[in-house]
C-alpha positions, 0 to 999 in steps of 0.5 A: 500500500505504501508504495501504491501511495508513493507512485501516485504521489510521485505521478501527482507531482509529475502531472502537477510539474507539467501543467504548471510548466505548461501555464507557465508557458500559457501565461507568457504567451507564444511571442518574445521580443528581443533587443541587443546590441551586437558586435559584427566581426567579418572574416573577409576572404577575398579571391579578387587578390586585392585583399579586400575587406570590410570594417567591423562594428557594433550595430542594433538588433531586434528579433521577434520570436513565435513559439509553436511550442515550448521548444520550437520557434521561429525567430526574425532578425532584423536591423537597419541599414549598415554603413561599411567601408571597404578596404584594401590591404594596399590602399586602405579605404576606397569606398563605402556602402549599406547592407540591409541582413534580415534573417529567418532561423527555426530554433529549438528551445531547451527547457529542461534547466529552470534558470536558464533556456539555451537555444539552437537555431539554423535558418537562412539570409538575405543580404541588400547591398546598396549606396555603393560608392568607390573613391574617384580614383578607384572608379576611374582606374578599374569601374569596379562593381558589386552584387547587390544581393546575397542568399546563404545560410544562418546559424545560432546558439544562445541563452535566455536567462529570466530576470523578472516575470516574462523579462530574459537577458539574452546571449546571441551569437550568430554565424551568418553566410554573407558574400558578393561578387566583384566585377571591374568594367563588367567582367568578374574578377573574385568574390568576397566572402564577408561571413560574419559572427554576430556576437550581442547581448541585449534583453527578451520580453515574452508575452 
């Protein structure tokens, strides 16, 4: 009898745990949102033999989230337009432009550990180039362009730590496929390969 009484105790604490995770859950709501500041360090491989490159820098971020459950989301990042200079090893600064980098990740939460939820995500990017501008030198010697689009993949690992109801800090570091293609007068000549890691803390509101 009394390990009768102590199983069923023992499935009432289980039951209980669920549901109270569960409207826990209920009670956050399916949505977070989540501001950070994030550092952008590029890795710059350059085919062209120019040693191109562009500059780090740190830059705001926000994502909204939707939680299909509570391990599975969808997350958008989102930020505005970027100014970057570019660089070549010889000549240092020969122009600038502004990238726009949404991306679109499925993240798996971890919800096992009660201070802390980490998370995995992989999903994809889509990168904008625009205000393309070399100096008059540049321009006039080698009339160099750019793609001005970019597709690849997005990956990510993060935390979100509660602070207070529904409030997280948040740890994020993404990395990101970015590259162009770099025409002079038309025809090709190498790719630059920009492949960030975004690394930002900032902080989550669940609702």
């Amino acid at each position: 009898m009394k390990k009768t009484w102590l199983a069923l105790a023992v499935l009432c604490s289980m039951v209980s745990g669920a549901a109270f995770a569960q409207d826990k859950a209920a009670a956050e709501g399916p949505w977070m949102v989540r501001a950070r500041a994030v550092y952008l360090d590029s890795v710059n491989k350059d085919s062209t033999g120019l040693g191109l490159s562009i500059n780090d820098k740190m830059l705001p971020e926000v994502d909204f989230s939707y939680f299909f459950s509570p391990n599975i989301a969808a997350e958008l990042v989102l930020t505005v337009p970027q100014s970057q200079d570019i660089r070549t090893d010889a000549l240092g600064k020969i122009g600038s432009l502004k990238h726009l980098p949404p991306s679109l990740l499925a993240q798996y939460h971890f919800t096992q550990w009660s201070g802390f939820k980490p998370y995995v995500g992989a999903g994809i990017n889509y990168t904008r180039f625009s205000s393309v501008k070399f100096n008059p030198a540049v321009q006039a010697a080698l009339n160099p362009t750019i793609d001005k689009s970019s597709w690849g993949g997005a990956l990510q690992i993060g935390v979100d730590i509660p602070l207070a109801k529904n409030l997280y800090l948040n740890i994020d570091v993404k990395k990101v496929f970015i590259e162009t293609d770099v025409y002079s007068s038309g025809n090709k000549v190498g790719t630059l390969k920009i492949n960030p890691v975004l690394a930002g803390v900032g902080l989550g509101w669940r609702f």
